[in-house]
gemmi code that builds the backbone of each chain (N, CA, C; Angstrom):
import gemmi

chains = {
    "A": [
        ("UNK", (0.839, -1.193, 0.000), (0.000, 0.000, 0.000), (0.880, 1.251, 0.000)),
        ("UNK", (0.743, 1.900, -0.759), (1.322, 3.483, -1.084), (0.990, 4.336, 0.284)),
        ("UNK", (2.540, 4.667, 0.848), (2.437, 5.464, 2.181), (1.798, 6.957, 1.723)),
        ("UNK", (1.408, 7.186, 2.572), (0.836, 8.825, 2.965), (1.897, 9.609, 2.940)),
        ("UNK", (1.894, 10.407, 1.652), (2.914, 11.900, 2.332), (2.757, 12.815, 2.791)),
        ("UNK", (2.973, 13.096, 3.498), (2.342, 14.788, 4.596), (2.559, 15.674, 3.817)),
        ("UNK", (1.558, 16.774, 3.487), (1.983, 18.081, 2.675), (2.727, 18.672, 3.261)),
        ("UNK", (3.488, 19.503, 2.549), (4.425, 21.086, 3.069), (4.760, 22.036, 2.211)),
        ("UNK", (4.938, 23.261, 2.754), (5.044, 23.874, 2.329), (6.150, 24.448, 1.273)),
        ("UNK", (7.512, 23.766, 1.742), (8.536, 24.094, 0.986), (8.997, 22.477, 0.980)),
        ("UNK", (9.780, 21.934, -0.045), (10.562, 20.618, -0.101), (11.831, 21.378, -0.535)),
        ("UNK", (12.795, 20.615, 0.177), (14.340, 20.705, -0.548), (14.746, 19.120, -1.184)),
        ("UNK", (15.100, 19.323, -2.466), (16.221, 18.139, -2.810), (17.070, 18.654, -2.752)),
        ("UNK", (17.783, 17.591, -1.854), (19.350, 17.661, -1.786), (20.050, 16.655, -2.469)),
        ("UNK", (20.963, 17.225, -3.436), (21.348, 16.132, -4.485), (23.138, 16.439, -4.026)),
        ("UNK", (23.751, 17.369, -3.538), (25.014, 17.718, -3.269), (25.731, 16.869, -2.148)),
        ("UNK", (27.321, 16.287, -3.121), (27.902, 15.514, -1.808), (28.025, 16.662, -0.598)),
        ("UNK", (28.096, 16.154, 0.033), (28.042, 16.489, 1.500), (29.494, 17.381, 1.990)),
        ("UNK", (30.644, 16.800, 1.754), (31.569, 17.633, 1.952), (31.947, 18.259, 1.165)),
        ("UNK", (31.893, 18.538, -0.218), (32.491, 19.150, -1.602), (32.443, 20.632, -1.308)),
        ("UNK", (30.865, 20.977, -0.656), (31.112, 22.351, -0.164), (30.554, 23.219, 0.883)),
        ("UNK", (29.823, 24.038, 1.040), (29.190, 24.299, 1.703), (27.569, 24.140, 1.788)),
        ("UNK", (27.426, 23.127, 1.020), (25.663, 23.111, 0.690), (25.167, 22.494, 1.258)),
        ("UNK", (25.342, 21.324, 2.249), (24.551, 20.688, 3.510), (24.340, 21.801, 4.737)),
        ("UNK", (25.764, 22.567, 4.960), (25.370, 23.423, 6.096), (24.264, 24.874, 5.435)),
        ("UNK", (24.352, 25.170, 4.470), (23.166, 25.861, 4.135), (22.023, 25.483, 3.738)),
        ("UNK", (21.733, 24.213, 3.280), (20.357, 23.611, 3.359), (19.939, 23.137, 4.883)),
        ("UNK", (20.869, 23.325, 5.737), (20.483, 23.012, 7.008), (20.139, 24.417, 7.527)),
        ("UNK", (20.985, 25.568, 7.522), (21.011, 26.703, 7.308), (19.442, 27.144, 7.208)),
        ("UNK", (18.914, 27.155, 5.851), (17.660, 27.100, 5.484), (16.932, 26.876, 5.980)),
        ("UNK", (16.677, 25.249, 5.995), (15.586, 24.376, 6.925), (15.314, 24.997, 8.061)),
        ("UNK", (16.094, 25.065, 9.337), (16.297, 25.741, 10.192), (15.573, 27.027, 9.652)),
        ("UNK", (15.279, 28.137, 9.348), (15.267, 29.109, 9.495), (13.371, 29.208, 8.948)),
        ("UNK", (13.588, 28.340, 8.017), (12.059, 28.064, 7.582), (11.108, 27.190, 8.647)),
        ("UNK", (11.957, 26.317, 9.551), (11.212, 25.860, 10.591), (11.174, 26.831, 11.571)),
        ("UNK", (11.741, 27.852, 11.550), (11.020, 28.668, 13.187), (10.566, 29.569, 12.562)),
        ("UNK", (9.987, 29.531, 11.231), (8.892, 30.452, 11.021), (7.464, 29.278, 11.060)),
        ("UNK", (7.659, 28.457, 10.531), (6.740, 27.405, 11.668), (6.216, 26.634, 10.236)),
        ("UNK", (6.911, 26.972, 9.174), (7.258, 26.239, 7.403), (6.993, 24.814, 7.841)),
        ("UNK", (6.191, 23.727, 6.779), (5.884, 22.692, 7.012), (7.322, 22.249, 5.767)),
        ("UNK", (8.041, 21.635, 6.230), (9.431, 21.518, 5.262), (9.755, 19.636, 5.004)),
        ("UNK", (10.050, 19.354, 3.976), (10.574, 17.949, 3.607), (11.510, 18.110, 2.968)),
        ("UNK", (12.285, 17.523, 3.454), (13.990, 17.062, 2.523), (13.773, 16.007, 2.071)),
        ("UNK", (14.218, 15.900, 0.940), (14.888, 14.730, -0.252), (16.296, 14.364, -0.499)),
        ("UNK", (17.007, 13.407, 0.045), (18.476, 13.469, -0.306), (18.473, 11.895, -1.417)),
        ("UNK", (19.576, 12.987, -2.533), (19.827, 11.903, -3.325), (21.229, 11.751, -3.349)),
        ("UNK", (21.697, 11.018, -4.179), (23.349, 10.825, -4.402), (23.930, 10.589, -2.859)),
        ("UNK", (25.469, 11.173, -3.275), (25.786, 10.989, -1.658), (25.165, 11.727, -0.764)),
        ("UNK", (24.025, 12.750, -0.816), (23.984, 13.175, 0.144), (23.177, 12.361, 1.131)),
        ("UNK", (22.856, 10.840, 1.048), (22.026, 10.127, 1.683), (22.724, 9.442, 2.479)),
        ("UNK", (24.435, 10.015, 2.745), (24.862, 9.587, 3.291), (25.302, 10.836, 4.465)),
        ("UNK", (24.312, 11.614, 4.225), (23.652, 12.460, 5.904), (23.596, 11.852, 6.990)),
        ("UNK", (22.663, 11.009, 6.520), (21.873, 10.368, 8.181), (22.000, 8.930, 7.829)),
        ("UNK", (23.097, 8.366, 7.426), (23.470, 6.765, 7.384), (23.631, 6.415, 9.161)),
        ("UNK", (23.322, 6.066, 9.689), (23.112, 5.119, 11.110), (24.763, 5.139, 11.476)),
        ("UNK", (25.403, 4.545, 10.778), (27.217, 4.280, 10.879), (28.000, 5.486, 11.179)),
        ("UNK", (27.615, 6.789, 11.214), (27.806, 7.754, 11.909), (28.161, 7.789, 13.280)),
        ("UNK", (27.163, 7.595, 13.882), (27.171, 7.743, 15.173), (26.899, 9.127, 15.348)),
        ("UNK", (27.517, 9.431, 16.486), (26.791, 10.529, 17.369), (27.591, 11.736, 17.006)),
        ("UNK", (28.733, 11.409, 17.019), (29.798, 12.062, 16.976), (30.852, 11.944, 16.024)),
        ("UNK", (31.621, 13.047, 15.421), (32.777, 12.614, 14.544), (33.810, 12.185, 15.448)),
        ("UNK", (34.409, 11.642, 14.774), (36.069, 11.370, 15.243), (36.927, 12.783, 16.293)),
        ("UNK", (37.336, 11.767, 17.442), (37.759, 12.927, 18.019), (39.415, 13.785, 17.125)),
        ("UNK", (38.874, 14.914, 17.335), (39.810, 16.085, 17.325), (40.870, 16.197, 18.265)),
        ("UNK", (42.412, 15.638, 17.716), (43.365, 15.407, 18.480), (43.773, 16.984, 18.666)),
        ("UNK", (43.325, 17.674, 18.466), (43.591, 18.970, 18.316), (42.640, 19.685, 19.757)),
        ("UNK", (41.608, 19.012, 19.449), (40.494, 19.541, 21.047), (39.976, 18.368, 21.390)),
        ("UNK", (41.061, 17.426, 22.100), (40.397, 16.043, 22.617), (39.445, 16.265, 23.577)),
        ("UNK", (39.225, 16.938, 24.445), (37.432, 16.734, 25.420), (36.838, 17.068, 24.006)),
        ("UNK", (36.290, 18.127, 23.318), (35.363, 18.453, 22.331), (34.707, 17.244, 21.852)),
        ("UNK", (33.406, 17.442, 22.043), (32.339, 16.580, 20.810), (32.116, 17.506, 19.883)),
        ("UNK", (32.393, 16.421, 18.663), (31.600, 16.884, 17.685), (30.653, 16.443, 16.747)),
        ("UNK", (29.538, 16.910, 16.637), (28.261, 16.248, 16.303), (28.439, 15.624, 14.829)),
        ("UNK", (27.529, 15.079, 14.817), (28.018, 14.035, 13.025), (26.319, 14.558, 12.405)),
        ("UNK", (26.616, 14.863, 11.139), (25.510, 14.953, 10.198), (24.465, 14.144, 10.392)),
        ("UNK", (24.201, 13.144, 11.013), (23.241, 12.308, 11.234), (22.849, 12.680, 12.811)),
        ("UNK", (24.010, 13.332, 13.485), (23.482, 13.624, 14.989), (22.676, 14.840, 15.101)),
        ("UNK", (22.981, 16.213, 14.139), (22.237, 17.357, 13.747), (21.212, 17.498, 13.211)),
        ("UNK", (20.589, 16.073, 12.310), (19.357, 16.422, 11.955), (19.037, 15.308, 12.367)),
        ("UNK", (18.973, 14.363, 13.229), (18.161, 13.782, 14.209), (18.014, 14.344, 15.169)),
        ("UNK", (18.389, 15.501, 15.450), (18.281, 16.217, 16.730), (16.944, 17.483, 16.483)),
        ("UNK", (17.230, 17.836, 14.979), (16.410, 18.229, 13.821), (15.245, 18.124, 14.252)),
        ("UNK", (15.228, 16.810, 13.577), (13.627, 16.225, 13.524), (13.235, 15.709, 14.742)),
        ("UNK", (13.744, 15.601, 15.695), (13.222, 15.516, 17.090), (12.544, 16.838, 17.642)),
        ("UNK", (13.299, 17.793, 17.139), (12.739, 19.068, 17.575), (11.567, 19.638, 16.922)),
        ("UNK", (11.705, 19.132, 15.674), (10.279, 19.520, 15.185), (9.648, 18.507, 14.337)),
        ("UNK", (9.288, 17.348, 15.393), (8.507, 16.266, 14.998), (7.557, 16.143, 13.843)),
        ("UNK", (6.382, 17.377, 13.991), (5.432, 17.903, 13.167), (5.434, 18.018, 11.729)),
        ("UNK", (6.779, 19.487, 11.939), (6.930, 20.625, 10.730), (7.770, 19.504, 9.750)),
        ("UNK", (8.809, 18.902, 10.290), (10.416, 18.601, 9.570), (9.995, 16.871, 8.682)),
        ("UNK", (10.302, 16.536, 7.661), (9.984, 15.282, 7.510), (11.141, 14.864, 6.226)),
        ("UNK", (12.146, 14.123, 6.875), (13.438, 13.464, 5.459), (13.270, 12.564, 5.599)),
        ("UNK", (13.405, 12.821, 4.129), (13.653, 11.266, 3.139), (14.474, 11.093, 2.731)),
        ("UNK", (15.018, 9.781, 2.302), (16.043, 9.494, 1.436), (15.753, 8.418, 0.175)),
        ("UNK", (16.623, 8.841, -0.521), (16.476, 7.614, -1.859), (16.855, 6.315, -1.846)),
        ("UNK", (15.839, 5.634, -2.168), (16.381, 4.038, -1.432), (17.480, 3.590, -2.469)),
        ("UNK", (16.964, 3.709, -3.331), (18.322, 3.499, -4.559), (19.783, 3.855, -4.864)),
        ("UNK", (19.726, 5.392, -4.093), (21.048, 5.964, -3.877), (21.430, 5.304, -2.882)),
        ("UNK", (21.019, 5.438, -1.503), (21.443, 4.654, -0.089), (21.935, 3.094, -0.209)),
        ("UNK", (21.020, 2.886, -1.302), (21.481, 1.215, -1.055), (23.353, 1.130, -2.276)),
        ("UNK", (22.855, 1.705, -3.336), (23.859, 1.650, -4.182), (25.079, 1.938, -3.699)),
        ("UNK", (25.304, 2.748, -2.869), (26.264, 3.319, -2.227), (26.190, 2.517, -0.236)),
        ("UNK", (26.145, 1.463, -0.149), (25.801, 0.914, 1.133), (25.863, 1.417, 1.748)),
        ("UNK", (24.473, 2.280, 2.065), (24.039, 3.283, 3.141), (22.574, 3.216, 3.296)),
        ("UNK", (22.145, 1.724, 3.441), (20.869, 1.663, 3.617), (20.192, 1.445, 5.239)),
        ("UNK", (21.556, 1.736, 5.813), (21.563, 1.427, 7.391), (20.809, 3.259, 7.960)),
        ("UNK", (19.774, 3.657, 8.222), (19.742, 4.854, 8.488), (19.217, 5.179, 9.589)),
        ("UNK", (19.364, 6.369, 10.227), (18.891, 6.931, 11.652), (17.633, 6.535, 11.400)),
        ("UNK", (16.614, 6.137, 12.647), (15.102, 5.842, 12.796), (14.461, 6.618, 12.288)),
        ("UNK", (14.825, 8.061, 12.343), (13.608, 8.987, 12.441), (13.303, 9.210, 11.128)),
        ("UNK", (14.463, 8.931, 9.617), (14.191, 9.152, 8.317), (13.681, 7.983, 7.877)),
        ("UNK", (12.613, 8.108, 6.386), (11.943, 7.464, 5.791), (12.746, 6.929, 4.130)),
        ("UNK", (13.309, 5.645, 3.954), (13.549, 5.650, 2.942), (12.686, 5.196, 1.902)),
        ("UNK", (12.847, 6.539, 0.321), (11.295, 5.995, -0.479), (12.359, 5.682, -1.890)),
        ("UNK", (11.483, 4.716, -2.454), (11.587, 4.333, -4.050), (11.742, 5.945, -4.648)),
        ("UNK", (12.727, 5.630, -5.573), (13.087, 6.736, -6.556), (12.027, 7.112, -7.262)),
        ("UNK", (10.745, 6.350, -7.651), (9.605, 6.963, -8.571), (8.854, 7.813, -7.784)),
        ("UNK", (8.669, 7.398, -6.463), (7.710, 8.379, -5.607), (7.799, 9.568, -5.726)),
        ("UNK", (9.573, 10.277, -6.505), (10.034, 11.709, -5.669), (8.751, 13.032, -6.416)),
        ("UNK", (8.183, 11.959, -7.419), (7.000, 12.798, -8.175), (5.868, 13.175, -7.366)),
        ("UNK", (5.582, 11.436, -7.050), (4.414, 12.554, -5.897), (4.754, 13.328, -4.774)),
        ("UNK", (6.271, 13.388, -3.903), (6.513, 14.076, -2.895), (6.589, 15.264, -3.657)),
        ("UNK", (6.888, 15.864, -4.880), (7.100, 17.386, -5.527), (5.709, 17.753, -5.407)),
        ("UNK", (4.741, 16.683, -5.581), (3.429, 17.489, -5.684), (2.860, 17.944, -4.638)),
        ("UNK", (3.492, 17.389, -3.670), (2.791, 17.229, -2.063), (3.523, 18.879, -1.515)),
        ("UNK", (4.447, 19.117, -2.451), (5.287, 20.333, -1.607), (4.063, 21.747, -2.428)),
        ("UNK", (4.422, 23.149, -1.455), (4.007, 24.089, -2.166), (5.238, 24.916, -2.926)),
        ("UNK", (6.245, 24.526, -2.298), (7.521, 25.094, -3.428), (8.659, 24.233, -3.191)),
        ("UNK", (9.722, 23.920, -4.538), (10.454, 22.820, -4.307), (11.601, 23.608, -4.907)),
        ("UNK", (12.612, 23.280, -4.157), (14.005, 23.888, -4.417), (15.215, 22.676, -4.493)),
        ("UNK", (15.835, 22.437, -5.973), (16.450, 21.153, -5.896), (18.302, 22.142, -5.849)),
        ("UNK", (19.131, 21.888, -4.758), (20.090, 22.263, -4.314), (21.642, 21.030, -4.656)),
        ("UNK", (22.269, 21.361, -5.594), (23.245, 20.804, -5.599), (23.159, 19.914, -6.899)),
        ("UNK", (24.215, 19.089, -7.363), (24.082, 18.099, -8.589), (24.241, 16.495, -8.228)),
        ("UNK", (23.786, 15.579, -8.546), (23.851, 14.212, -7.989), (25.689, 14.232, -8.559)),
    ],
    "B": [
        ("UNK", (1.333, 40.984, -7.379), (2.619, 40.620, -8.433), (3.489, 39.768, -7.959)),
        ("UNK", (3.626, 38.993, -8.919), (4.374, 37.880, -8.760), (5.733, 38.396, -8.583)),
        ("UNK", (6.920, 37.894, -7.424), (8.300, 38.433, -6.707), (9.453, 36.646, -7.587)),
        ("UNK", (10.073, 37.532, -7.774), (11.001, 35.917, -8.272), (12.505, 36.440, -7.474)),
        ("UNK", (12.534, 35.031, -7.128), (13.809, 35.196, -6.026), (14.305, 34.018, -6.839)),
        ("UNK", (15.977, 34.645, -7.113), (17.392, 33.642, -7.549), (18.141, 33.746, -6.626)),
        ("UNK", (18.567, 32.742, -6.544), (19.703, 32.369, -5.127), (20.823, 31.403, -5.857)),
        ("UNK", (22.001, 32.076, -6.282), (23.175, 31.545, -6.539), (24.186, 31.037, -5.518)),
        ("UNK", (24.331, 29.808, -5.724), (25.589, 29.142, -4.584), (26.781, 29.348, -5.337)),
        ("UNK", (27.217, 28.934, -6.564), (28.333, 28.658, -7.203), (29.340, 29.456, -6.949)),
        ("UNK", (28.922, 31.067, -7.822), (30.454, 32.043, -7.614), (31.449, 32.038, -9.227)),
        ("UNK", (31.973, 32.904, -8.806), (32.629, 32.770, -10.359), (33.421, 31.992, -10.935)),
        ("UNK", (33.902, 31.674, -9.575), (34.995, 30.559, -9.413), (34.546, 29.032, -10.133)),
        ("UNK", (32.993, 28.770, -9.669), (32.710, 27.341, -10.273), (32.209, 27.387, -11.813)),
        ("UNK", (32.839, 28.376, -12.416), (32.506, 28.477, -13.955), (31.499, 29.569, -14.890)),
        ("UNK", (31.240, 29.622, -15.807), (30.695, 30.464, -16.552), (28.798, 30.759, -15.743)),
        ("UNK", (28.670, 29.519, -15.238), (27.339, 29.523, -14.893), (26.448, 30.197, -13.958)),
        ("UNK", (27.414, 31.039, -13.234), (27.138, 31.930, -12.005), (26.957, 33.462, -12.569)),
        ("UNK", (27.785, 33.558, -13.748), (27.380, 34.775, -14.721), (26.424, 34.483, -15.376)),
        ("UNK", (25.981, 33.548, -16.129), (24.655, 33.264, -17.263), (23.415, 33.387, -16.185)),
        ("UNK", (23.496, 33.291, -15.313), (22.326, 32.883, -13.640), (21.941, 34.152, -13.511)),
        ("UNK", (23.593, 35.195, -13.430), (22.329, 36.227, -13.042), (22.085, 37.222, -14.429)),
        ("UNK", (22.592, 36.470, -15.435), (22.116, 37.234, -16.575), (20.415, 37.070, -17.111)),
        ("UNK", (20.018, 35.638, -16.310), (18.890, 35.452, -16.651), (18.057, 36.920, -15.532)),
        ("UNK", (18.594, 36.798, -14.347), (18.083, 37.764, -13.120), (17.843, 39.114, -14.002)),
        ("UNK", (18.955, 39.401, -14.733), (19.071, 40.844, -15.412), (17.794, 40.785, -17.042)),
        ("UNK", (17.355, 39.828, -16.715), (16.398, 39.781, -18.111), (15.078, 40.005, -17.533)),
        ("UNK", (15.030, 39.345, -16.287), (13.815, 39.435, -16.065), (13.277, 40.642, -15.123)),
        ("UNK", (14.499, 41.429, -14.549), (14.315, 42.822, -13.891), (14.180, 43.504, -15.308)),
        ("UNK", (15.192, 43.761, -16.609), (14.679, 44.243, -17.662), (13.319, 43.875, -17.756)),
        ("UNK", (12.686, 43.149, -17.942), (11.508, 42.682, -18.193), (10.556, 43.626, -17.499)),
        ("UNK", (10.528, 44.352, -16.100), (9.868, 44.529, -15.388), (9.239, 43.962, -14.813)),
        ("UNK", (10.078, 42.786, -14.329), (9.696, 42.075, -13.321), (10.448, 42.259, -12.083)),
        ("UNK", (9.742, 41.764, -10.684), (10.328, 42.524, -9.889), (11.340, 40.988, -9.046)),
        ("UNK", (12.548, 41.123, -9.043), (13.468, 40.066, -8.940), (14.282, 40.649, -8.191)),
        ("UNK", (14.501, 39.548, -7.088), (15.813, 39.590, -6.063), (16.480, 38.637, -6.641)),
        ("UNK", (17.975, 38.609, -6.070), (19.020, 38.005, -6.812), (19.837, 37.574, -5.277)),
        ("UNK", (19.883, 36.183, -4.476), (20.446, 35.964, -3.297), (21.579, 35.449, -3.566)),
        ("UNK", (22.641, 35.951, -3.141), (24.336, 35.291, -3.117), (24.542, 34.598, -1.907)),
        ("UNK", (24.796, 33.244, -1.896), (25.197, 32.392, -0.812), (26.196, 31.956, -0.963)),
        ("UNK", (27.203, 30.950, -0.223), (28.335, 30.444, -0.402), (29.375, 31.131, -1.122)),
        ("UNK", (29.893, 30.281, -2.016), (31.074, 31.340, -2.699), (30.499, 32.284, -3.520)),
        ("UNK", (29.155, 32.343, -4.229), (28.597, 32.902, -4.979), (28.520, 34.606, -4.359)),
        ("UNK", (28.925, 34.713, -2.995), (29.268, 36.046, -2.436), (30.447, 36.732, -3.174)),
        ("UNK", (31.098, 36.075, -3.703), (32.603, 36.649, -3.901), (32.368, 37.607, -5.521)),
        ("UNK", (31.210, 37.197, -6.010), (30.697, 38.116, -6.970), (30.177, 39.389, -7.054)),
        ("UNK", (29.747, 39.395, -5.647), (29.301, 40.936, -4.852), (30.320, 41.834, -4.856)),
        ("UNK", (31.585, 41.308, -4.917), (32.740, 41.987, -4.310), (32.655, 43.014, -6.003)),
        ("UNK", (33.353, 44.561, -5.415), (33.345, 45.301, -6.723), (34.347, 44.781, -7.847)),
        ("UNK", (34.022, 45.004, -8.492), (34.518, 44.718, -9.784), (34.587, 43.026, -10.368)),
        ("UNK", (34.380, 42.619, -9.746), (34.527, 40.706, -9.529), (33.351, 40.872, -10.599)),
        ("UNK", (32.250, 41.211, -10.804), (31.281, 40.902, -11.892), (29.999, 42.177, -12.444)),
        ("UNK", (30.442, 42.471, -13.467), (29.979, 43.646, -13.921), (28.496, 43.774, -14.443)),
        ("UNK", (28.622, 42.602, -15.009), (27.048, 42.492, -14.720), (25.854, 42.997, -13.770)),
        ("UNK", (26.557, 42.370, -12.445), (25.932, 42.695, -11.432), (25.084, 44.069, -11.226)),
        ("UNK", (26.233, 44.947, -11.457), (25.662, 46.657, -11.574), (24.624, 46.855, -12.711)),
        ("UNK", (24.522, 45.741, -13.783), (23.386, 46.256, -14.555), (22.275, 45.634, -14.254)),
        ("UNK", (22.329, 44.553, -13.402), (21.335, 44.077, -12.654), (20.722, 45.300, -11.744)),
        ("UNK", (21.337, 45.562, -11.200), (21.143, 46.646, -10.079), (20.295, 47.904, -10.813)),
        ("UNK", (20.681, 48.380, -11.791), (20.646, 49.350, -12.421), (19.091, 49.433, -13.210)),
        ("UNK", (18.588, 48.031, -13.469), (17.593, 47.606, -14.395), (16.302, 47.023, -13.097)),
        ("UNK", (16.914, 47.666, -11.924), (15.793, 47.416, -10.528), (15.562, 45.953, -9.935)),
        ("UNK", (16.973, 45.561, -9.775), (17.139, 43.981, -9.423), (17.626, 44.528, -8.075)),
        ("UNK", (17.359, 43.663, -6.898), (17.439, 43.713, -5.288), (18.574, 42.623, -5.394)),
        ("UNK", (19.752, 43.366, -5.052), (20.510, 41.983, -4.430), (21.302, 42.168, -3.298)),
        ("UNK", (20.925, 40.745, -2.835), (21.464, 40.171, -1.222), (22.689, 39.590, -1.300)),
        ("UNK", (23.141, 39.676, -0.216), (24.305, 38.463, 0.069), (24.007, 37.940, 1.542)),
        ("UNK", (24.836, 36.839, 1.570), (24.245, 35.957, 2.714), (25.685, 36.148, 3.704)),
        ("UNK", (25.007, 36.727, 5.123), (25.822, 37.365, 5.917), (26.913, 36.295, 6.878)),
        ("UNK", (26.480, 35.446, 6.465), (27.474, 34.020, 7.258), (28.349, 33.793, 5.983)),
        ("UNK", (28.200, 33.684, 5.249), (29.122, 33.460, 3.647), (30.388, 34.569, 3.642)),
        ("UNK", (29.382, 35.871, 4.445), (30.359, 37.354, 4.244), (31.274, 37.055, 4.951)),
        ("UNK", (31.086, 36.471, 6.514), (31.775, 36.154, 7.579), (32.951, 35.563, 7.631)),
        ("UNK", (32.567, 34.409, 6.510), (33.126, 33.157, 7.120), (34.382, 33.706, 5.978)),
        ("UNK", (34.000, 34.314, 4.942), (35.442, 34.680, 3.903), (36.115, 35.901, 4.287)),
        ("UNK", (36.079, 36.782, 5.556), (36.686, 37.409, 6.225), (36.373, 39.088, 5.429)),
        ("UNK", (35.157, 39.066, 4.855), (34.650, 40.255, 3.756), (34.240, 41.366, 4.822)),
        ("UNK", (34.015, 42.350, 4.047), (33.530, 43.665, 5.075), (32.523, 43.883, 4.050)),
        ("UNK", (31.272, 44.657, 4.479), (30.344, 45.338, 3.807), (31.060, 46.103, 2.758)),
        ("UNK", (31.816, 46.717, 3.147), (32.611, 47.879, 2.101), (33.638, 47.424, 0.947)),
        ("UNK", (33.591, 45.984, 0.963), (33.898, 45.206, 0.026), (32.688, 44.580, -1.198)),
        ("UNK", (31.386, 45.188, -0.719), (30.819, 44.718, -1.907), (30.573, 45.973, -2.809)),
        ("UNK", (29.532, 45.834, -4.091), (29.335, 46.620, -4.613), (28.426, 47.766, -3.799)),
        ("UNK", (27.702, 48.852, -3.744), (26.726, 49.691, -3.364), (25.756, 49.458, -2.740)),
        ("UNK", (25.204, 48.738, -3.972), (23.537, 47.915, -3.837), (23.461, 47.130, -2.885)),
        ("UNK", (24.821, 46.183, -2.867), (24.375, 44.959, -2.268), (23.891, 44.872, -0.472)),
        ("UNK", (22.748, 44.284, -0.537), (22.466, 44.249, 0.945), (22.612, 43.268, 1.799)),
        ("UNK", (23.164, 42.718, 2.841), (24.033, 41.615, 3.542), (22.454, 41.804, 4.774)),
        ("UNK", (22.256, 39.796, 4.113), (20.585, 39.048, 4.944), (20.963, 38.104, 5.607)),
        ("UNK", (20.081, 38.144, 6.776), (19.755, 36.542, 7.117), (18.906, 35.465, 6.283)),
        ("UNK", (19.586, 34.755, 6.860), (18.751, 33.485, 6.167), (17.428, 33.167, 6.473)),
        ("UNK", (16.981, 34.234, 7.809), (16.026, 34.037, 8.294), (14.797, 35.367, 6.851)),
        ("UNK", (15.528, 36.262, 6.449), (15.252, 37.053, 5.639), (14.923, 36.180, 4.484)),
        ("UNK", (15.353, 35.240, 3.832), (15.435, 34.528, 2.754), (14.129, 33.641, 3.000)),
        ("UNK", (13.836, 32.856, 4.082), (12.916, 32.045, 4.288), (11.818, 32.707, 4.160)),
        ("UNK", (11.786, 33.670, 4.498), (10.509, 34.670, 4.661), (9.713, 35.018, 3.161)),
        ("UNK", (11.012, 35.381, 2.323), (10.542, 35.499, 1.163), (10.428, 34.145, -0.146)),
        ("UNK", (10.875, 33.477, 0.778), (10.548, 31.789, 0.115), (9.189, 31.338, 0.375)),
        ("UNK", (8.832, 31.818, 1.639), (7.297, 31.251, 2.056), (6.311, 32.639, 1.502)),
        ("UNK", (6.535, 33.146, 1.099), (5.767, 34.739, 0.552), (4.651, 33.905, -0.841)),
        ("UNK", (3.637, 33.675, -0.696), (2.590, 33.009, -1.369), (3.088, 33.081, -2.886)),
        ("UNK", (3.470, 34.430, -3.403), (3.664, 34.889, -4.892), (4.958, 34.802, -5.145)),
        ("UNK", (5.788, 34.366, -4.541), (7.289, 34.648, -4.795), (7.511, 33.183, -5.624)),
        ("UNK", (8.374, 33.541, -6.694), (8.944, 32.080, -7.468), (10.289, 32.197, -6.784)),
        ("UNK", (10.413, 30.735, -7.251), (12.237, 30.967, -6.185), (13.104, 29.833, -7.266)),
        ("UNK", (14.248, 29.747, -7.401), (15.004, 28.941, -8.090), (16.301, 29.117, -7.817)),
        ("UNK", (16.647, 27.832, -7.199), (18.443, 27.967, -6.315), (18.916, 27.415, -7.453)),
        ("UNK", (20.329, 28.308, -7.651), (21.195, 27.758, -8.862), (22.611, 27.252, -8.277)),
    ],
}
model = gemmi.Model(1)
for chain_id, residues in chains.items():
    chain = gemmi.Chain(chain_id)
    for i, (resn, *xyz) in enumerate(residues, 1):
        res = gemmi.Residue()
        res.name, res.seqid = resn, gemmi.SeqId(i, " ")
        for name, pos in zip(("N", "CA", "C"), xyz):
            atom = gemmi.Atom()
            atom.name, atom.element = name, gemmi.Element(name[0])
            atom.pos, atom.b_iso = gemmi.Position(*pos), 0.0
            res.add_atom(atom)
        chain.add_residue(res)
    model.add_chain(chain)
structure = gemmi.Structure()
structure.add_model(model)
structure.setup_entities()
């Protein structure tokens, strides 16, 4: 049976690897800023960027021999912390096809992984869609 | 009236395509349409004077352009390093006009 997608107001695809530049911390950037205006928001990550919220993360990056007490949070610890905070508004997805192709089908609980054909009906479900970055 | 917001990440640096982006911006303020033009990431470094000449005829033809004030930061820029026009936003500014009912938006 075909899951329910929650409408919103804005969708982001995120198609940009993750470290190449600065475009995860400004689509987070974003999100963030559209959620405390109280924006009903869904992310889409394709390519590597579905390797955001891969589970194998953990909590934390690798410590910094440079500031050994320091934690530092891991891309999967920032927007599970995300979507904890705004249970409601916030709702990511990932591409099951990218995640798996790239063995990253292990993912934090709180994201939903969907079939690559769906990403049609999630565009329709959005009221504006902004695709950020290149697979 | 419909508001169209462009938001460039690239910069000049990642190729010809950060100039053709806001040449489309400069067609459609010619046009009389009413268009903001948002610089994020490196795509700030185009704000800087003389870095892209275009820009000023954007400006000139009643195009609004931003730069994104953490981008300004983080490349060690001063206001007085961009062109005139340019006005240095939050992101919280950007969302606002992303959720604005009539606004088109297209990140390049």
């Amino acid at each position: 049976m075909a899951q329910k997608i929650t409408p919103t107001d804005v969708m982001l695809a995120v198609y940009g690897s993750p470290h190449q530049t600065e475009l995860i911390t400004t689509a987070l950037r974003l999100t963030q800023a559209l959620l405390d205006r109280g924006a009903r928001v869904q992310i889409w990550t394709c390519g590597d960027a579905t390797g955001l919220t891969r589970s194998t993360l953990g909590r934390t990056k690798p410590r910094n021999v440079l500031r050994w007490t320091t934690d530092y949070p891991s891309s999967a610890s920032v927007i599970s912390d995300l979507l904890d905070e705004y249970p409601d508004l916030l709702h990511w997805y990932v591409c099951r096809f990218c995640s798996d192709e790239r063995g990253m089908s292990e993912q934090i609980p709180q994201v939903r992984r969907r079939p690559p054909f769906t990403f049609w009906d999630h565009t329709k479900s959005a009221g504006k869609l902004l695709t950020l970055g290149v697979c | 009236m419909t508001e169209h917001l462009l938001i460039e990440s690239g910069g000049p640096s990642a190729g010809q395509g950060c100039e053709r982006f806001v040449e489309d911006a400069l067609h459609l303020a010619r046009s009389g349409r009413s268009t903001s033009l948002f610089l994020v990431d490196n795509a700030v470094t185009a704000a800087v004077r003389g870095a892209m000449p275009v820009l000023d005829r954007f400006v000139g033809e009643g195009g609004e352009l931003m730069v994104d004030s953490v981008a300004v930061r983080q490349r060690a820029l001063e206001p007085g390093d961009f062109v005139a026009a340019a006005r240095i936003v939050e992101m919280d500014d950007v969302a606002s006009m992303i959720l604005a009912a009539d606004t088109r938006v297209v990140w390049h």
